[in-house]
N, CA and C of each residue as an Amber inpcrd file, in Angstrom:
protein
   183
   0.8210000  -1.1940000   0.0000000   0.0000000   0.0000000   0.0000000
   0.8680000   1.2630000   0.0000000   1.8540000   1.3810000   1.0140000
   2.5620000   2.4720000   0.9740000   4.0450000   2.5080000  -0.2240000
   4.1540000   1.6980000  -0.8260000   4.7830000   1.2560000  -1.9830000
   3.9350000   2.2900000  -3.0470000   2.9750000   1.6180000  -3.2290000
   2.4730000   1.9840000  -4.5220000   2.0210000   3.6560000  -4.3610000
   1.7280000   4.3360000  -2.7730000   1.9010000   5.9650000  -2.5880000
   2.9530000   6.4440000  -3.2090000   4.0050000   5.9630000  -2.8490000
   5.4740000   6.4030000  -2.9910000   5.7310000   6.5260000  -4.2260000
   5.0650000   5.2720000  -5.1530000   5.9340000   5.5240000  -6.7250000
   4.3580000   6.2180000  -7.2800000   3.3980000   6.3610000  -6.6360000
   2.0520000   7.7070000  -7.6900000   2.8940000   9.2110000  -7.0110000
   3.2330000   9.2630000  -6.0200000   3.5760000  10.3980000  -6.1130000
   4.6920000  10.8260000  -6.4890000   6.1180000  10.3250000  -6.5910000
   7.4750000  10.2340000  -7.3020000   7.2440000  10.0840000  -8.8650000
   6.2420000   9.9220000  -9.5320000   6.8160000   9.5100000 -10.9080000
   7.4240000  10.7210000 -12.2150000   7.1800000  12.0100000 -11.1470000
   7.4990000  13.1040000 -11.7770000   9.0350000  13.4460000 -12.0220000
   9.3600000  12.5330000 -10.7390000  10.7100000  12.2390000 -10.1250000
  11.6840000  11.6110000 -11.1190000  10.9610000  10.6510000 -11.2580000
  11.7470000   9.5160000 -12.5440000  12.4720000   9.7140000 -13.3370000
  12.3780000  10.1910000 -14.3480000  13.2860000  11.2850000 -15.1080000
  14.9290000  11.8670000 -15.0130000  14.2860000  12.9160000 -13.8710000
  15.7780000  13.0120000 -13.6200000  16.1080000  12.1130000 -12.3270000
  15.3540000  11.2490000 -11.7150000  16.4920000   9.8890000 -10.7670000
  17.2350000   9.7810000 -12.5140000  16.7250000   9.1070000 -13.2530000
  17.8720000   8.0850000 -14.4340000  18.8910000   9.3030000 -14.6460000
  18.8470000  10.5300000 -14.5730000  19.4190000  11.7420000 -15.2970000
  20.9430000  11.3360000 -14.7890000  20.1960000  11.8600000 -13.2400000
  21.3980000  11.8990000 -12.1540000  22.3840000  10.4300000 -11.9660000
  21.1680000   9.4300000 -11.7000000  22.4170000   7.9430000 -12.1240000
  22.8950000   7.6890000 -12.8810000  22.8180000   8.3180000 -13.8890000
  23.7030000   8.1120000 -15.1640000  24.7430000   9.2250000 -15.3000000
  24.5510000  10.4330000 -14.7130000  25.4170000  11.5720000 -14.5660000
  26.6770000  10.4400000 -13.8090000  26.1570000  10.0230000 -12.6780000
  27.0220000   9.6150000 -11.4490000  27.6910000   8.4670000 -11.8650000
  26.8950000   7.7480000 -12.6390000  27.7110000   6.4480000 -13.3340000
  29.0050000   6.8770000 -14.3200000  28.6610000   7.8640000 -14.9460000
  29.7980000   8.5410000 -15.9810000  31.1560000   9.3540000 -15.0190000
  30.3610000   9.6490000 -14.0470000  31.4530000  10.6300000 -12.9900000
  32.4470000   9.0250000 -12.3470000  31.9960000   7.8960000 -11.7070000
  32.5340000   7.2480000 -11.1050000  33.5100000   6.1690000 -12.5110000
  33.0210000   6.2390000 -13.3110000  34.0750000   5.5520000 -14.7160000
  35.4500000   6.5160000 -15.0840000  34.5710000   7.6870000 -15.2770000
  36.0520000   8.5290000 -15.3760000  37.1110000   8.8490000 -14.0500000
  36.4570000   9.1290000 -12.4970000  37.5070000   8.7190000 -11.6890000
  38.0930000   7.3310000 -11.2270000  37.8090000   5.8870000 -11.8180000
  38.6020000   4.9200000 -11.5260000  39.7150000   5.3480000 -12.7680000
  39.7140000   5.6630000 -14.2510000  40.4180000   5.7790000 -15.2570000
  41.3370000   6.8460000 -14.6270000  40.7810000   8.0710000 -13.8580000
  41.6620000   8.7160000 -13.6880000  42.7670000   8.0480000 -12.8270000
  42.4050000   7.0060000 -11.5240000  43.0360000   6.5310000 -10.4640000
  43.9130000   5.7110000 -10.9450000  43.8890000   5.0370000 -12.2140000
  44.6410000   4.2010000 -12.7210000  45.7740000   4.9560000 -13.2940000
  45.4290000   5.6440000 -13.9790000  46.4460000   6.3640000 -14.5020000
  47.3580000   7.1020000 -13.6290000  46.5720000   7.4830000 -12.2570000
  48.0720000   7.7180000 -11.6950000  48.5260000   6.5390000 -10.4690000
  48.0000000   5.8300000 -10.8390000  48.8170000   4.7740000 -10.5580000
  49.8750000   4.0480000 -11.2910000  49.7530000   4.6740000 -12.5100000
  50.6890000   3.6310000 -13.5420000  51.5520000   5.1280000 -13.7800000
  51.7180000   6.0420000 -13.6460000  51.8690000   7.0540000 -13.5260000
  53.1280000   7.1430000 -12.2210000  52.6370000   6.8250000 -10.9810000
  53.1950000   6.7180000  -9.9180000  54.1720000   5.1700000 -10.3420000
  53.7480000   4.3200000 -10.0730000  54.6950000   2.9000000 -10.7790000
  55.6450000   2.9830000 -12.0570000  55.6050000   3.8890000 -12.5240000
  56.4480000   4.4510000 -13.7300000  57.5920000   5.3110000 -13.0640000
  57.6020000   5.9800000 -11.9630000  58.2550000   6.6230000 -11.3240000
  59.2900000   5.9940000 -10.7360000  58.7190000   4.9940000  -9.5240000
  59.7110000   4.3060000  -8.6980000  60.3140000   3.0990000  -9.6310000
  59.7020000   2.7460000 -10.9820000  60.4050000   1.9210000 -11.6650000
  61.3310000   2.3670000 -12.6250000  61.6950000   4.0000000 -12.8370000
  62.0840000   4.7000000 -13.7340000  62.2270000   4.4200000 -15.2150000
  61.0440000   4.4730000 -15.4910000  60.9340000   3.8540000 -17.1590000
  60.1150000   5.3910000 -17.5130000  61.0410000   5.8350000 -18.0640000
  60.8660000   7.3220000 -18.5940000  59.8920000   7.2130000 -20.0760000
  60.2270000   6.4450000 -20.9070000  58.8490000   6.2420000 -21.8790000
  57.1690000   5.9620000 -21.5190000  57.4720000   5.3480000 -20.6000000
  56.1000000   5.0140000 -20.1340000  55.1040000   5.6540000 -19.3370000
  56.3270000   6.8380000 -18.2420000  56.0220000   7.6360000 -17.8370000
  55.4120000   9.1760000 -18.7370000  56.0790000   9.1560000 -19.5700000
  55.8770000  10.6150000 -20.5480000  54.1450000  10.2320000 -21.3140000
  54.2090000   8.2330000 -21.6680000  52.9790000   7.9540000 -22.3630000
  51.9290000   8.3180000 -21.2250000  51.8720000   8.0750000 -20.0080000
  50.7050000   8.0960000 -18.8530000  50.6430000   9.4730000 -18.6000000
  51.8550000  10.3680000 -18.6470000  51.7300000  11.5780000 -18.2030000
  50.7430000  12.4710000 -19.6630000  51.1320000  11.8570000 -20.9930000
  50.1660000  12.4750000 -21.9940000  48.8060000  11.7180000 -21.8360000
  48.4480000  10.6540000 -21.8530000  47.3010000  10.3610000 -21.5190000
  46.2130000  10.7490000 -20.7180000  46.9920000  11.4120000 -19.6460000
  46.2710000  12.0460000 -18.5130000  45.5770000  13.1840000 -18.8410000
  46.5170000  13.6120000 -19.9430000  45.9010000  15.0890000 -20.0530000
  45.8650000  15.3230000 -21.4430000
């Protein structure tokens, strides 16, 4: 009963809920890509491999 209140009065809602989870889904893909990269970024450092470092450091940006 109080289910079916919740989604007659939210359905105006609907819309932008998908807007925003999909905003947030796109925000959380691009910061793991970013985290990787400076991780391989950082591991390029203490392993001093200067090519690989210059490729992650252009990638980044």
């Amino acid at each position: 009963m109080a289910f079916k209140w919740i989604i007659k009065q939210s359905k105006s809602q609907i819309p932008a809920l998908i807007i925003v989870t999909l905003i947030n889904g796109i925000y959380a893909f691009f910061s793991v890509a970013f985290a990787l990269l400076c991780r391989g970024i950082i591991d390029c450092a203490v392993s001093h491999e200067k090519q690989a470092l210059i490729c992650y450091g252009t990638a980044m940006f």
